[in-house]
N, C-alpha and C positions, 0 to 999 in steps of 0.2 A: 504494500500500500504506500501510496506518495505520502511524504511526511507533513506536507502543506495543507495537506487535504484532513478537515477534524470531524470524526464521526457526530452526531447530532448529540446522540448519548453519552460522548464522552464531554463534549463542550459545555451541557450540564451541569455534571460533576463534578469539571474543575470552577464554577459559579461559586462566591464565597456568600454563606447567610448572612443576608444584613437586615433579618427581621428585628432581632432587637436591637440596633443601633435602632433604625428609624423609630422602634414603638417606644424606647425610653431615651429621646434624644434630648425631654424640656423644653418641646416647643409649645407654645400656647393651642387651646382650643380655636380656632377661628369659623365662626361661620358666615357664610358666604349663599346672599338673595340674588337671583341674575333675574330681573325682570324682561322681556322680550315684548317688542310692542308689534302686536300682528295684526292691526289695525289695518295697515298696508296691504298685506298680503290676502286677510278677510275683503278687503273692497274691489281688491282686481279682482277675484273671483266672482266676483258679484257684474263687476264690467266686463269679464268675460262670456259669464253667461247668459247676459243683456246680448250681448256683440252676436252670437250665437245663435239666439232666437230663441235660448231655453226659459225665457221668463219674458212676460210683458213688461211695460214701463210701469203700469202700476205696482206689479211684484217686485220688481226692481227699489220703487221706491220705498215701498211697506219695509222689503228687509233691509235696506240701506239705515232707516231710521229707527228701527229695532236693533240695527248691531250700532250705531250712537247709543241707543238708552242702554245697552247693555255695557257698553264702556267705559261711561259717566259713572252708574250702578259700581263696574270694578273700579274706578279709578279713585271714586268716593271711599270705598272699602278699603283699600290700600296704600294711599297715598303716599308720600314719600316723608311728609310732617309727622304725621303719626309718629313714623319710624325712627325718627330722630329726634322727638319727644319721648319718645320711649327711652334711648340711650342716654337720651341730659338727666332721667330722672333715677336710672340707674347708679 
């Protein structure tokens, strides 16, 4: 066998554990909120399948202004104050 060439299984084995370094290293807890705003990507669908023919203008509009109130609804719910009221009173 060419010596360049390293079996799968042996490249493995020579891997060193570094589970407990990382799990008792003393780094803080950190948690981490990624919000994503799909607002964008909910409305092109919406003007695609206007463009398409799969809805009238009226359906079009009905769900246009059901996914606003359902926005406003999360946006109120989640705010970003809230959140950072929360951490000053911590």
């Amino acid at each position: 066998m060419n010596e360049n060439i390293i079996p799968i299984n042996r490249h493995t084995q020579d891997m060193p554990n570094n589970g407990s370094m990382i799990e008792n290293s003393g780094n803080s807890e950190v948690h981490i909120d990624i919000h994503i705003d799909t607002m964008p990507i909910a409305f092109a669908i919406l003007c695609s399948a206007l463009a398409a023919k799969q809805m009238s203008k009226e359906e079009f509009d009905m769900a246009y202004t059901r996914l606003q109130e359902m926005n406003r609804e999360h946006n109120s719910n989640t705010s970003v104050k809230q959140i950072i009221n929360q951490e000053i009173e911590e």
